[in-house]
C-alpha positions as CSV (number, residue, x, y, z in Angstrom):
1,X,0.0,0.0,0.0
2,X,1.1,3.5,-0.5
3,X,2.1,5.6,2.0
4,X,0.4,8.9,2.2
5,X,2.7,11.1,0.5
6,X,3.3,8.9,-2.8
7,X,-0.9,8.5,-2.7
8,X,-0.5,12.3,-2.7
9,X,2.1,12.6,-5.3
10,X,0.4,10.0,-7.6
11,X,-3.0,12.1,-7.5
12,X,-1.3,15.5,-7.9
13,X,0.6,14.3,-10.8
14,X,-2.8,13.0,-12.1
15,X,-5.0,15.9,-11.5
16,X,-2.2,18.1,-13.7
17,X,-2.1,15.9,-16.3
18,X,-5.8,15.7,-16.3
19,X,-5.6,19.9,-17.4
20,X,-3.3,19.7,-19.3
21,X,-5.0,16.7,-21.9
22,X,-8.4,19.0,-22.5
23,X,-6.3,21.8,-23.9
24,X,-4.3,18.9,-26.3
25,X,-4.2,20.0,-30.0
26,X,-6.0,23.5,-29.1
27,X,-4.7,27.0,-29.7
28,X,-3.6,28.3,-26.8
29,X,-1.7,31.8,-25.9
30,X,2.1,31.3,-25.7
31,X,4.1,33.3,-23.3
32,X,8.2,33.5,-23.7
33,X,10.0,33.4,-20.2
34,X,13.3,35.3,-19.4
35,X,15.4,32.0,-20.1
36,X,13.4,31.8,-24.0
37,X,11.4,28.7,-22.9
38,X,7.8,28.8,-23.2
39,X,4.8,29.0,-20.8
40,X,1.2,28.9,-21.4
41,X,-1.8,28.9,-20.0
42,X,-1.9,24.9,-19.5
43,X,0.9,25.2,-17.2
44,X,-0.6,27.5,-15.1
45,X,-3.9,25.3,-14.9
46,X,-1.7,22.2,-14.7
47,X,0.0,23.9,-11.6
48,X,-3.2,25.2,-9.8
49,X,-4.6,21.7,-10.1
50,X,-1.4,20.2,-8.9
51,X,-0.8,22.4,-6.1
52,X,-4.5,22.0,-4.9
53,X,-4.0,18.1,-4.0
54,X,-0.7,18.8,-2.1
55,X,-1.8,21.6,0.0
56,X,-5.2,20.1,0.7
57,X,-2.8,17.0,2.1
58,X,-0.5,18.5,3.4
59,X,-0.6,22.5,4.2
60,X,2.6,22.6,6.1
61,X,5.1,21.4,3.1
62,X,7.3,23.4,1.7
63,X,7.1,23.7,-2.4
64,X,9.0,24.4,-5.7
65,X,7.1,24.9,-8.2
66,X,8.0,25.7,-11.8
67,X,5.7,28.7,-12.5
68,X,4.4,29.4,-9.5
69,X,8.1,29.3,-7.7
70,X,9.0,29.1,-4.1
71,X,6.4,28.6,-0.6
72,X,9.2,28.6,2.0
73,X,6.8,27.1,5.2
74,X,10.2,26.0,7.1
75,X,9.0,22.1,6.7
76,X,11.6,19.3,6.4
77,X,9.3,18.6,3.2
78,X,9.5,20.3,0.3
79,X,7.7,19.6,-2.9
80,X,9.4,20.0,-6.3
81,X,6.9,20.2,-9.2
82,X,6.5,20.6,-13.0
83,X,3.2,21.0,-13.9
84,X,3.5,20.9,-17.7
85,X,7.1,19.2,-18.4
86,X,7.7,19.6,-22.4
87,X,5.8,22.4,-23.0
88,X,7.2,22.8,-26.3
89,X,6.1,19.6,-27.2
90,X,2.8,20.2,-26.3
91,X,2.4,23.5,-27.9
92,X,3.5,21.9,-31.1
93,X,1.3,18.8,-30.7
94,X,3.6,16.5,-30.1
95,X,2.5,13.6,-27.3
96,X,5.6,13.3,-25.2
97,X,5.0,15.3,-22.3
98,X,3.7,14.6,-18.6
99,X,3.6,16.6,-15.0
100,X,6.0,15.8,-12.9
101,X,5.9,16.0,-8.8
102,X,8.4,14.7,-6.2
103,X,8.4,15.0,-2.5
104,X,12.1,15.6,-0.8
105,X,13.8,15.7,2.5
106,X,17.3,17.7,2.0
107,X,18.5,16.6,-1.2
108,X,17.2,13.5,-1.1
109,X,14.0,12.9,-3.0
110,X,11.2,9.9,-0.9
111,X,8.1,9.9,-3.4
112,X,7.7,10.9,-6.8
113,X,5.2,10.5,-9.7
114,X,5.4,11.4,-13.4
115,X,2.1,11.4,-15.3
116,X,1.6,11.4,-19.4
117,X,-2.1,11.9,-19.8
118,X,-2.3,10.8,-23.6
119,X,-1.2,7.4,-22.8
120,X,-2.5,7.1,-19.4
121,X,1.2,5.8,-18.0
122,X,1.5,6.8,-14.6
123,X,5.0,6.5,-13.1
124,X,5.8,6.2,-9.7
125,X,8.1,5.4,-6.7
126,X,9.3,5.8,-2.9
127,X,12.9,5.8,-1.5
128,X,13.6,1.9,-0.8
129,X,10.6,0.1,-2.5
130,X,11.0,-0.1,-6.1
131,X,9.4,1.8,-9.1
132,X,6.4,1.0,-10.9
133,X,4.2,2.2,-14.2
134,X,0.9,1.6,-13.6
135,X,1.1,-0.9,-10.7
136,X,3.9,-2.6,-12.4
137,X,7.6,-3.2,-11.5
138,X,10.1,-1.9,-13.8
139,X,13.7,-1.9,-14.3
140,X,16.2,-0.3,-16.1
141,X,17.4,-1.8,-18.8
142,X,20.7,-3.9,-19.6
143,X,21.5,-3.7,-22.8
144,X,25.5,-2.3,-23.5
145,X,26.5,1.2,-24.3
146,X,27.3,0.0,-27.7
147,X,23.9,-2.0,-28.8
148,X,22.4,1.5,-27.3
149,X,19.6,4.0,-27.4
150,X,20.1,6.7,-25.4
151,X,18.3,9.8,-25.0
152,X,19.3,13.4,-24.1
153,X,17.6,16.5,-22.1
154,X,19.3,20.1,-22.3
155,X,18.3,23.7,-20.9
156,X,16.9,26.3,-23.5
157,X,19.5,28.8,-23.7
158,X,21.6,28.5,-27.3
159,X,24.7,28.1,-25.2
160,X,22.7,25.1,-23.1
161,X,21.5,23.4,-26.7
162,X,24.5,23.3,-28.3
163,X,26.2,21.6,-25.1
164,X,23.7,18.9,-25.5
165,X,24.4,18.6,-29.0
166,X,28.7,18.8,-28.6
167,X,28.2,15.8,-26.0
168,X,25.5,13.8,-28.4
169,X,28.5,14.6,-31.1
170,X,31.0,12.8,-29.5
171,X,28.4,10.0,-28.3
172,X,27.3,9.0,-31.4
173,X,30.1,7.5,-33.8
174,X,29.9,4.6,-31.1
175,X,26.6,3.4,-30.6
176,X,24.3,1.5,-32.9
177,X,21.0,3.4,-32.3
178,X,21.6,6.9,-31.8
179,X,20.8,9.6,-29.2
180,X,17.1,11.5,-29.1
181,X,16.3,14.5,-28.0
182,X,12.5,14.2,-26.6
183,X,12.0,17.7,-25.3
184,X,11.1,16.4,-21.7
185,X,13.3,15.3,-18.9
186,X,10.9,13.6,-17.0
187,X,9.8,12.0,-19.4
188,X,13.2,10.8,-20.6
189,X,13.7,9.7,-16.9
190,X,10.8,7.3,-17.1
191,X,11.1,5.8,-20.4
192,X,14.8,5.0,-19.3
193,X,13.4,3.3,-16.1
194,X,11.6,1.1,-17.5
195,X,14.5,0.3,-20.1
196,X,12.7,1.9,-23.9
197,X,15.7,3.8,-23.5
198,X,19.2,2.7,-22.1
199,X,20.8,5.8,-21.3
200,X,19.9,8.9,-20.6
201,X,21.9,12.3,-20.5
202,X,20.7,15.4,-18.8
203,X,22.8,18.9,-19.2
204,X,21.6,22.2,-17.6
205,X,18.3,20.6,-16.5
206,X,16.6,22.3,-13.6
207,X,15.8,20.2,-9.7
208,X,12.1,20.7,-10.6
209,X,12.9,19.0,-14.3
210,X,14.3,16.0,-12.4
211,X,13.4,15.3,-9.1
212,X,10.7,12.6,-9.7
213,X,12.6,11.6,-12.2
214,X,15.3,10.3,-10.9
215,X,14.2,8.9,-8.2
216,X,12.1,6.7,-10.1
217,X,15.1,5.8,-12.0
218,X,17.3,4.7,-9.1
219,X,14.6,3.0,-7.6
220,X,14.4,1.0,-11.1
221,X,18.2,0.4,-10.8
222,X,19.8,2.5,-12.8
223,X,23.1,4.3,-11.3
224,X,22.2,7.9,-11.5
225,X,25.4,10.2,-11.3
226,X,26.8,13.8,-12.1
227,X,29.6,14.6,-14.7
228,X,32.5,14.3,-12.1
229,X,30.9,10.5,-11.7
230,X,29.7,10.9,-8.3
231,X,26.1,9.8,-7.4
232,X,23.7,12.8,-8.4
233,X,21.0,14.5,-6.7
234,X,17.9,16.4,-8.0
235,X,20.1,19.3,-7.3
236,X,22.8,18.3,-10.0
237,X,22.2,20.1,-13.5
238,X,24.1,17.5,-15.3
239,X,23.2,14.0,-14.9
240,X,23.8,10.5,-17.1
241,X,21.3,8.1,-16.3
242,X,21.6,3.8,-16.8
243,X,23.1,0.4,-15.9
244,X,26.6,0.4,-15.1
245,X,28.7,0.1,-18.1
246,X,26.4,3.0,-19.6
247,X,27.2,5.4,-17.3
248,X,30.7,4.5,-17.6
249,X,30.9,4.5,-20.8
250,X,28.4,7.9,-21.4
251,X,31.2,9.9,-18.6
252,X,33.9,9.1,-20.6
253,X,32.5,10.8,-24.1
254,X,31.0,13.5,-21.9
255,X,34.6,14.1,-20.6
256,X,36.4,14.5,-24.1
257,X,33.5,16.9,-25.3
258,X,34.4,18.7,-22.4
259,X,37.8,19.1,-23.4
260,X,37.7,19.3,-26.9
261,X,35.3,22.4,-26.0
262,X,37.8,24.0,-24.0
263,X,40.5,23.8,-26.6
């Protein structure tokens, strides 16, 4: 059985992806944010529906919320949220996007769940007892980096892109099926849980992006680690994502684009 706060995350992620799949394949007035990424008025609906479940639940949490931004309540709980994660996507009609909502102690996050409303997959997991898509166990995949897929999540500033591309660059002379990018971290978190995916590779990505995410990754198996190779937080902008020799394998390109930037 669920505890309360992954019953809570589970029906906040639901209730925003709920709002966000009426206004799927409408018009809707576009907004351009500070950073060039895009906000609409989905999101904000997404967020009000989201925020409505975890402060009927719990008043006391702190959250983090993409649009919204901070409620500092000096609580040992905070709750990172992205109502509308791939926006873009969505804007463009494109079905790969979901809203994403994570519970955390310190930098640690203890319940998460990731919902895409146009294929009704509801991701989900708490610190220590596995992750599951609809009810169901997953795990990461096992495939080796050089029979891989791996996908790849980057920030929206021109600088931020083209990182993501240098590093997909030098990735993909050595891998048999490429490296996507989606246009949603989350959902790129989840799709490499549960192994359609057997990398992943986030650069510049934001804790809110990330912090269901990758719980629900670790708690699938994966090894979830930062650029310098140590084991990453929701705080880390930088992540690679998969089973061992992935990750390995994914640092060491990431390393000599780093380099070959710098010269």
């Amino acid at each position: 059985m669920s505890s309360p706060i992954l019953s809570t995350a589970e029906k906040a992620a639901r209730a925003g992806g709920e709002a966000i799949r009426k206004w799927f394949r409408k018009d809707v007035l576009i907004e351009v944010k500070p950073d060039t990424s895009l906000v609409s008025i989905v999101d904000r609906e997404a967020e009000r529906a989201v925020l409505s479940v975890i402060e009927k639940a719990f008043p006391l949490h702190s959250i983090v919320s993409e649009e919204a931004g901070t409620f500092d309540r000096n609580s040992d709980y905070t709750w990172y949220i992205d109502p509308l994660d791939g926006t873009t996507n969505f804007l463009h009609h494109f079905p790969f996007f979901c809203s994403s909502v994570a519970c955390t102690t310190g930098t640690e996050a203890i319940a998460g769940a990731i919902y895409d409303p146009i294929h009704d997959e509801l991701f989900s997991a708490e610190k220590g007892k596995g992750a599951y898509l609809n009810g169901k166990k997953i795990v990461v995949s096992g495939n080796i980096f050089e029979k891989s897929l791996i996908v790849a999540s980057r920030g929206s500033s021109v600088e931020q892109k083209l990182k993501g591309l240098r590093i997909a660059e030098e990735i993909e002379p050595h891998i048999h099926h490429g490296t996507k990018f989606t246009g949603s971290a989350a959902m790129n978190l989840c799709y490499t849980a549960c192994g359609r995916f057997d990398g992943n590779i986030g650069a510049s990505l934001h804790p809110h992006d990330i912090a269901a995410g990758i719980l629900i990754a670790k708690e699938a198996g994966a090894d979830v680690l930062n650029f310098t190779g140590d084991p990453a937080t929701f705080l880390d902008p930088d992540i690679v994502v998969g089973n061992r020799d992935m990750t390995s394998n994914m640092l060491k390109y990431i390393k000599r684009a780093v380099r070959s930037r710098r010269k």
